[in-house]
C-alpha positions in Angstrom: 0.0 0.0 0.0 3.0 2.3 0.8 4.5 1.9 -2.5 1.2 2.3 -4.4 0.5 5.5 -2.2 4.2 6.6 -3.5 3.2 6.0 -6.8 0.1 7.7 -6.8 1.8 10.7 -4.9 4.7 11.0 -7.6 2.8 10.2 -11.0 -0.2 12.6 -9.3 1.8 15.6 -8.1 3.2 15.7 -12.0 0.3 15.9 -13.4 -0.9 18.4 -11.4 1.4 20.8 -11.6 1.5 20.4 -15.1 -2.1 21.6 -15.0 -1.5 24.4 -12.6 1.3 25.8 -14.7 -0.9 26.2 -17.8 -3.8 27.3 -15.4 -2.0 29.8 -13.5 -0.2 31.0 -17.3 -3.6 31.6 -19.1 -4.9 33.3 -16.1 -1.8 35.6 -15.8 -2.0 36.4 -19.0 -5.8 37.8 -19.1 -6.7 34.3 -21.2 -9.5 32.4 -19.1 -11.2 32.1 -22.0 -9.0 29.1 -23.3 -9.3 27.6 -19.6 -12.5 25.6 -20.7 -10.3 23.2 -23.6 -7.9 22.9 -21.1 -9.9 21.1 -18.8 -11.2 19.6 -21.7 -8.4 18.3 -22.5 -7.7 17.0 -19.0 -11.1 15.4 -18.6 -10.3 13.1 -21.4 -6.7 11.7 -20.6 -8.0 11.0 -17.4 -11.2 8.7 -18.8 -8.4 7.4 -21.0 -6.2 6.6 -17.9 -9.4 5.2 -16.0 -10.7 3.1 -19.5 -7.5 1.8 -19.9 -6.8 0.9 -16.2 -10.3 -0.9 -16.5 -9.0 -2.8 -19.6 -5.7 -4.0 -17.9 -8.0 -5.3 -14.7 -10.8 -6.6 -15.9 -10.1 -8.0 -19.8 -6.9 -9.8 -18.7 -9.4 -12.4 -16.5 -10.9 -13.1 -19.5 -7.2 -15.7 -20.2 -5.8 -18.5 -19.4 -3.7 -18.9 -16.1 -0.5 -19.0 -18.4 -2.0 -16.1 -20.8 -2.4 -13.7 -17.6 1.1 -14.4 -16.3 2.4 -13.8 -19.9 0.3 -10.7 -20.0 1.5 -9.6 -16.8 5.1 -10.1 -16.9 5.3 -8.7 -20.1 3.1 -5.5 -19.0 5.4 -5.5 -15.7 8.4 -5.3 -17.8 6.9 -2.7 -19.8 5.7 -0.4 -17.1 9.0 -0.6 -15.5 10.8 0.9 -18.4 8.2 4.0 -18.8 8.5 4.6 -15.5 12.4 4.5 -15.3 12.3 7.0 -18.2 10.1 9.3 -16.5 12.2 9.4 -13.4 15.1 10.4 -15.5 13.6 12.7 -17.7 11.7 14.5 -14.8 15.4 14.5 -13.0 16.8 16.3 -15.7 14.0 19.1 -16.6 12.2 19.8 -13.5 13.6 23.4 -13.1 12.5 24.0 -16.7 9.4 22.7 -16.8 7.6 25.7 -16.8 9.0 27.1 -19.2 8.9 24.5 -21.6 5.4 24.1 -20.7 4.6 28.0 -21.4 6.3 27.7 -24.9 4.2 25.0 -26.2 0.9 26.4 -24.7 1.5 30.0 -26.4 1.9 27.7 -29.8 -1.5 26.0 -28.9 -3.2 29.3 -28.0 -2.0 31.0 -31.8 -3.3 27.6 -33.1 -6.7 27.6 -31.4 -9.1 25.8 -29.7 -8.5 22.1 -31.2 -4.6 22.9 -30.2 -5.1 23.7 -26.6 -6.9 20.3 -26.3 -4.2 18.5 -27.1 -1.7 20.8 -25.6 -3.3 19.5 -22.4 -4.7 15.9 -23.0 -0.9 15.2 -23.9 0.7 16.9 -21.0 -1.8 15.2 -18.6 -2.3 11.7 -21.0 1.3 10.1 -20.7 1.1 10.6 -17.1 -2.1 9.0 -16.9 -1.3 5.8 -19.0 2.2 5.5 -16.7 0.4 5.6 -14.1 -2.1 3.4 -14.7 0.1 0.9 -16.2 2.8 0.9 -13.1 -0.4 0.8 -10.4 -1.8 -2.2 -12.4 1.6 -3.9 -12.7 2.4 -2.9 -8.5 -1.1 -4.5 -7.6 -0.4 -7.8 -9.8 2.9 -8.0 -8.3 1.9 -7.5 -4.6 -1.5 -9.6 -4.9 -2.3 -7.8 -2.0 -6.4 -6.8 -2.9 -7.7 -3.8 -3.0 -4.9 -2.1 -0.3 -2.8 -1.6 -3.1 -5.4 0.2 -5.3 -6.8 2.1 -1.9 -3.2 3.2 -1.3 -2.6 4.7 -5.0 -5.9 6.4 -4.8 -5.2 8.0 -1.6 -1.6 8.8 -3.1 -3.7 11.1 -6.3 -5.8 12.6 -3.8 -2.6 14.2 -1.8 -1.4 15.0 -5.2 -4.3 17.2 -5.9 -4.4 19.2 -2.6 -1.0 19.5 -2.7 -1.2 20.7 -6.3 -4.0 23.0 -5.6 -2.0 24.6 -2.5 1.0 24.8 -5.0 -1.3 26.9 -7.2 -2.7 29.2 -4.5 0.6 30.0 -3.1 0.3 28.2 0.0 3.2 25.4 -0.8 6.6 26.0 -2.1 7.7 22.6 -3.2 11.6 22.5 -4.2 10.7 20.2 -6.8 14.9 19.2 -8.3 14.4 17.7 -4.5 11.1 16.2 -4.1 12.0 14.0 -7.4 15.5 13.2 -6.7 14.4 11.6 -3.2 10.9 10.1 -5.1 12.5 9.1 -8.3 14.8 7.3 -5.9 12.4 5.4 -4.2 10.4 4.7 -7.3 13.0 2.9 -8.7 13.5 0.5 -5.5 9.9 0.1 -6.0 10.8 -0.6 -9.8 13.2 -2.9 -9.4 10.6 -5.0 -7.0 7.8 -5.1 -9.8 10.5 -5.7 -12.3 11.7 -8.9 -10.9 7.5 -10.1 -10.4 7.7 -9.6 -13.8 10.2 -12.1 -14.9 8.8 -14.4 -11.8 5.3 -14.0 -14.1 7.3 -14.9 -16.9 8.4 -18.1 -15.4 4.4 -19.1 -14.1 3.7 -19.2 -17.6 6.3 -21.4 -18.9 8.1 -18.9 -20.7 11.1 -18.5 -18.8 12.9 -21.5 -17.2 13.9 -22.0 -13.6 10.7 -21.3 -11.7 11.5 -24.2 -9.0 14.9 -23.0 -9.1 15.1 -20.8 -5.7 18.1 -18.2 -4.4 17.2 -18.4 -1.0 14.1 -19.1 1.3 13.5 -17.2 4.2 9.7 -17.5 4.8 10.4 -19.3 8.5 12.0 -16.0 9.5 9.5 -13.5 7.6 6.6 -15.0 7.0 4.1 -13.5 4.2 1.3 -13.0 6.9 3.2 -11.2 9.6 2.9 -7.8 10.2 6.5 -6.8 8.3 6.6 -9.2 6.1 3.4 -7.5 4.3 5.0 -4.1 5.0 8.0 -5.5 2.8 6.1 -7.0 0.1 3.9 -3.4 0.3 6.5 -1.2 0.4 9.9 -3.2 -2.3 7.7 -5.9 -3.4 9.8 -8.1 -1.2 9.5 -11.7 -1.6 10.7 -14.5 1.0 11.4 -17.1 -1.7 12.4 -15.8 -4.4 13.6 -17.5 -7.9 17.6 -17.2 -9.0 16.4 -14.9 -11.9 14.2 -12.6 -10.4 17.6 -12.1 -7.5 19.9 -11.3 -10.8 17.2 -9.2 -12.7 16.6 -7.1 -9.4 20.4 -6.8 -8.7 20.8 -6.0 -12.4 18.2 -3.2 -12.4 18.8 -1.5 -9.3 22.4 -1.1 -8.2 23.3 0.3 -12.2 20.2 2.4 -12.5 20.0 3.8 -8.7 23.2 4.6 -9.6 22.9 6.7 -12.7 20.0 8.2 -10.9 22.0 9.3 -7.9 24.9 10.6 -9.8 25.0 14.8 -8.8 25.0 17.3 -10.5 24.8 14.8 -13.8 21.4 15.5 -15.2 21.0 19.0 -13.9 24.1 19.7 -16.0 23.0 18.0 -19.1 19.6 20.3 -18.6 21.5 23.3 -18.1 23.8 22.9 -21.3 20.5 21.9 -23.2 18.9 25.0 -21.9 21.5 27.6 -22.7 21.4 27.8 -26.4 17.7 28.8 -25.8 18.0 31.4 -23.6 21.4 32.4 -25.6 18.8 33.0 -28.5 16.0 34.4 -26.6 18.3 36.8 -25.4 19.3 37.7 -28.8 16.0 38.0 -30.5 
């Protein structure tokens, strides 16, 4: 529930200050006017997100035991490279988003009504499908009921009040921080649902070595204790894990957690991509 709330909280608070930056721009700017396609287009990558979450729950129970492990793993896998690009790419232009965000929006707003639409259904829209996609893959791999879902739910909620407060001036969020320390824990999280994904792999007879186990310590954590479902809630930890899903975890997380926590690397990068820009702005 803890990671799913994480989830919710990260992919959430993105989204919604993505919509607060083009709200509080148009406003600003004496442009209310073009608010209502904005939350136009808002309102339909979130039905999207919603009819697409629906599809991944309720259309995969439709298949086969081996065809919804398949499914899963292969979904898992997916969701975890999305999501590993989003922590880097937020990493890198978080202190320019709003810029880059006013740039396209004053494009949409020459272009017109259609423009702003999609200005905003594809600023709010990728989030929405990652986020749909990761929760879906999280819930699968903790197979914890609806706790996980509860958790990722309560996790969007925070995201909106705190976006809102964000908007009204009541919240200063430094956010180069808040996603360095998120990002950071959404890849722990990543690395868990990763290696459920290759363990789905193996249910359905894809991959070999399901019986094939690293280590068993289910005697000293069992599932149904208190911590051990705190663990398999928070790093998708499991007690009994297969040899593959150890190496793919170990292979995931200790190169990418790495990269991630590298400093100053990204913000550079951003910075030298950033300069021409205002170089030429400047000259204009």
């Amino acid at each position: 529930m803890v990671a799913n709330y994480l989830i919710g909280l990260r992919e959430g608070l993105e989204a919604s200050l993505i919509v607060c930056i083009l709200v509080a721009y148009l406003v600003k700017t004496g442009r209310r006017d073009a608010l209502r396609p904005i939350w136009t287009g808002v309102a339909i990558a979130v039905g999207i997100a919603l009819a697409f979450g629906a599809v991944l729950q309720y259309g995969s129970t439709t298949l086969t035991f081996e065809a919804q492990e398949f499914l899963g793993g292969t979904l898992s896998i997916i969701a975890v490279g999305l999501v590993t690009w989003m922590v880097f790419w937020m990493r890198r232009t978080a202190r320019h988003l709003k810029s880059e965000l006013h740039g396209k929006l004053d494009q949409a707003l020459v272009m017109g009504t259609g423009a702003l639409v999609l200005t905003a259904f594809l600023a709010v829209g990728r989030e929405g499908l990652e986020t749909a996609l990761f929760i879906w893959s999280a819930v699968q791999a903790t197979g914890d009921g609806a706790r996980p879902l509860i958790g990722a739910l309560l996790g969007l909620a925070t995201a909106v009040v705190l976006g809102w407060l964000f908007y009204r001036g009541a919240l200063r969020i430094n956010l180069a921080r808040f996603f360095t320390w998120t990002g950071a824990m959404l890849v722990v999280v990543a690395a868990g649902v990763l290696a459920y994904g290759f363990h789905d792999l193996q249910e359905a007879r894809f991959l070999p070595g399901l019986h094939t186990r690293a280590f068993d310590v289910s005697d000293a954590i069992p599932p149904g204790s208190w911590y051990g479902t705190l663990l398999k809630g928070t790093i998708n930890f499991q007690p009994d894990p297969t040899v593959l899903q150890v190496v793919v975890w170990l292979l995931y997380l200790v190169p990418v957690l790495t990269l991630f926590l590298l400093p100053g690397r990204f913000g550079r990068r951003a910075d030298a991509q950033a300069a021409p820009a205002k170089t030429a702005e400047r000259s204009s």
